[in-house]
LUMKETI-706900 format. One line per 10 residues: number of its first residue (from 0); for each residue x, y, z of N, C-alpha, C, O. Coordinates in steps of 0.05 Angstrom, whole numbers, plus 5000, padded with zeros to 4 digits. Atoms other than C-alpha are relative to their C-alpha. Last residue first. Layout:
BEGIN
NUM = X/Y/Z/X/Y/Z/X/Y/Z/X/Y/Z ~ ...
# end
This chain:
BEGIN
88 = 5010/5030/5014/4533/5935/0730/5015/4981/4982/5004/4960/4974 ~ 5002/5015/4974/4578/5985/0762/4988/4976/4998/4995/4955/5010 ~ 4975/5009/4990/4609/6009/0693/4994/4986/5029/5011/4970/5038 ~ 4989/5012/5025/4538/6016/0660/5024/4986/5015/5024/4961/5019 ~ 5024/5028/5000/4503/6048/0726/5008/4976/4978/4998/4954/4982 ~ 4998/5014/4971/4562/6094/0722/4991/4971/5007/5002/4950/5013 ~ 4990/5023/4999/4556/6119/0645/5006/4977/5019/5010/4953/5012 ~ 5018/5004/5017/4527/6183/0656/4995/4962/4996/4976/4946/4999 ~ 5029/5005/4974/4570/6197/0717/4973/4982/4975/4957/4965/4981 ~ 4984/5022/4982/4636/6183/0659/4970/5000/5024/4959/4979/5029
78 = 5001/5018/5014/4589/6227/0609/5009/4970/5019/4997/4948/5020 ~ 5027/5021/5014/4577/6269/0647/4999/4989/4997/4984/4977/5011 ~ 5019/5003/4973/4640/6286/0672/4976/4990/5003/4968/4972/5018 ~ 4985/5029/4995/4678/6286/0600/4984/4994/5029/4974/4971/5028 ~ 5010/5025/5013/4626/6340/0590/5006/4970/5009/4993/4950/5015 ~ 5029/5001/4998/4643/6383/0644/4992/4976/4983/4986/4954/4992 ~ 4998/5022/4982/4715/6373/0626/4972/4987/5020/4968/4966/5032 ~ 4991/5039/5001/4706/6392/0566/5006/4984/5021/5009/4959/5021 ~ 5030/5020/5010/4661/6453/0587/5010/4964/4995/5002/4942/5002 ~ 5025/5008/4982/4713/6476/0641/4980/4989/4982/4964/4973/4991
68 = 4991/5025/4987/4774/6475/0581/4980/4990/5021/4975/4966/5021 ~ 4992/5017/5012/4729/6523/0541/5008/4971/5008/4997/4950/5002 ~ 5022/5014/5009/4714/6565/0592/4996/4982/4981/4976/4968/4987 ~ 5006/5019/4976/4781/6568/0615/4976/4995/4992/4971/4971/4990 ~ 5007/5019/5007/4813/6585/0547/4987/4987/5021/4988/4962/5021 ~ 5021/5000/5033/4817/6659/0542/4992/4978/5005/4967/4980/5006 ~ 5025/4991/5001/4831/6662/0624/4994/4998/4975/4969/4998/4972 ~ 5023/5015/4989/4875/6602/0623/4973/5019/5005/4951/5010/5010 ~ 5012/5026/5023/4918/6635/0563/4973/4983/5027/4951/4975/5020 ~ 5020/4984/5025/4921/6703/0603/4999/4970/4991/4977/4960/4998
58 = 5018/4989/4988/4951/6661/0672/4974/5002/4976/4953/4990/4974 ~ 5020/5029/5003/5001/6615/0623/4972/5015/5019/4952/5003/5014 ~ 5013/5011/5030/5021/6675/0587/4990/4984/5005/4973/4974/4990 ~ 5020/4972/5014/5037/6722/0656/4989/4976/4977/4965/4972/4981 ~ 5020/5007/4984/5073/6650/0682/4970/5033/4997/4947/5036/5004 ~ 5015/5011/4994/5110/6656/0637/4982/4998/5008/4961/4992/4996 ~ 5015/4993/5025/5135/6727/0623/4980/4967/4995/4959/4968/4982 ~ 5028/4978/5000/5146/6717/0697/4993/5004/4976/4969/5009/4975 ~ 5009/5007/4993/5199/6663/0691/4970/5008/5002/4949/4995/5000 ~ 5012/5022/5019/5249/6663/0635/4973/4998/5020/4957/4984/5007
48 = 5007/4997/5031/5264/6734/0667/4987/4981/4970/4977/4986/4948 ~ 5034/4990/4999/5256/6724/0735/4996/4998/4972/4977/4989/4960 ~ 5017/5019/4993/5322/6675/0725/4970/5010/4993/4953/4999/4979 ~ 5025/5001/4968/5358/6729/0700/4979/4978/4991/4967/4973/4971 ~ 5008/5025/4995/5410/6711/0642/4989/4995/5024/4991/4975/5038 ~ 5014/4990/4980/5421/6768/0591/4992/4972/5017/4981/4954/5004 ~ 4983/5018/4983/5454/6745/0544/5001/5010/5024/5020/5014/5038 ~ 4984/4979/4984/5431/6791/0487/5013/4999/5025/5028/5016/5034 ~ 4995/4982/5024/5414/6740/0429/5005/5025/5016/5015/5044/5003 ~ 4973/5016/5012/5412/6680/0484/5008/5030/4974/5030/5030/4965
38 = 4979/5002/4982/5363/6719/0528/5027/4983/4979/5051/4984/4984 ~ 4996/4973/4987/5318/6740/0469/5024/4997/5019/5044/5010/5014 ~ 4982/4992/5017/5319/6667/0442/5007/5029/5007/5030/5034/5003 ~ 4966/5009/5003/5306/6639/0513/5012/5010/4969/5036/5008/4966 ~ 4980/4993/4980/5249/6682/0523/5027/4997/4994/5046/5012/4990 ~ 4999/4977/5004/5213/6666/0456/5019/5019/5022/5033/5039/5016 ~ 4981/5009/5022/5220/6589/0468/5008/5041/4990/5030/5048/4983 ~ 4976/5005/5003/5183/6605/0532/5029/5000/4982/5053/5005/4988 ~ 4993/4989/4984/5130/6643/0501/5030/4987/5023/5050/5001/5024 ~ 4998/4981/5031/5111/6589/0452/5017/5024/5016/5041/5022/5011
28 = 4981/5007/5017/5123/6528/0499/5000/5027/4993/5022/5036/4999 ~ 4978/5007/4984/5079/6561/0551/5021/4995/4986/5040/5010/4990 ~ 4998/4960/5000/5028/6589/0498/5026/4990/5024/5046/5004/5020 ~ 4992/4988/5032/5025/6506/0479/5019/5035/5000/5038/5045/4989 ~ 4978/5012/5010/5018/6484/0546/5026/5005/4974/5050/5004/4968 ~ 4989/4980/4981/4958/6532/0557/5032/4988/4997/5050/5005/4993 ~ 4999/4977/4996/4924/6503/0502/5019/5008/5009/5036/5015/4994 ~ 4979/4991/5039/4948/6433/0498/5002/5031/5004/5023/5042/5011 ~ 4979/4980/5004/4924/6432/0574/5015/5000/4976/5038/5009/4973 ~ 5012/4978/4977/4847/6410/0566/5029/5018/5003/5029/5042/4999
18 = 5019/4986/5016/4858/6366/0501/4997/5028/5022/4991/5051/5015 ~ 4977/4994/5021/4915/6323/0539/4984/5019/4985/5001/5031/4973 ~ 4968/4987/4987/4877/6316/0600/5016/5012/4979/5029/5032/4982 ~ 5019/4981/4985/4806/6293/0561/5033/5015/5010/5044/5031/4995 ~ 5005/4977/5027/4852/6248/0517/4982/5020/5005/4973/5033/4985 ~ 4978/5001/5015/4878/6208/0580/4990/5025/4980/4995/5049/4984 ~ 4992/4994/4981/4811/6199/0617/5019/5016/4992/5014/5040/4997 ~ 5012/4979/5000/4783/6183/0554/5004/5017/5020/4994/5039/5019 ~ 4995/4991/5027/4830/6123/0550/4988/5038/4993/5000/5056/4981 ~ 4965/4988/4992/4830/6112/0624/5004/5021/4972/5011/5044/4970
8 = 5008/4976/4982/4748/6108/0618/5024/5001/5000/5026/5025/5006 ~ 5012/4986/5013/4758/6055/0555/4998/5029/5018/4995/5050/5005 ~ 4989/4988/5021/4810/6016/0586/4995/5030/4981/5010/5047/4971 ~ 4971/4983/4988/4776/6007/0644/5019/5010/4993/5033/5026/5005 ~ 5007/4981/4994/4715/5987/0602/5010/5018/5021/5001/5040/5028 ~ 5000/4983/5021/4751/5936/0571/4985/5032/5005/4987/5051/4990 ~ 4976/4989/5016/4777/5903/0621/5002/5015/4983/5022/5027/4975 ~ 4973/5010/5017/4710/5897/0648/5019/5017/4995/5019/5042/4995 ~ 4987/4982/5019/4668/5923/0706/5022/4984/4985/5041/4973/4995
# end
């Protein structure tokens, strides 16, 4: 196996991970950022309160987007088994 083809499976390794939680990452940011202006605009400053509206948005965002994130990672899986005989030779 070359240098370059350790490069190349990290590489895809890398932009497979970052493609799979953008989603849910994203509705985390979005929903967070939405907490803390609510709590700063009535100052209100329960813990549960930055916490559970979380973790409710990152739950719902992995059920819209799990089939989605399971195919790419499906693929990316393939592809890396697909490729085996390539990287072992």
């Amino acid at each position: 196996m070359t240098p370059e083809m350790i490069a190349k499976v990290a590489q895809d390794s890398i932009y497979t991970i970052l493609i799979v939680i953008a989603p849910v990452a994203g509705v985390a940011l979005v929903v967070g950022l939405l907490v803390s202006i609510f709590q700063a605009t009535t100052q209100i400053q329960e813990q549960t309160l930055a916490f559970v509206p979380k973790i409710l948005a990152v739950l719902l965002s992995i059920l819209f987007f799990g089939q989605w994130m399971l195919n790419h990672v499906v693929d990316f899986t393939q592809r890396l088994l697909g490729n085996l005989a390539q990287y072992i030779g």
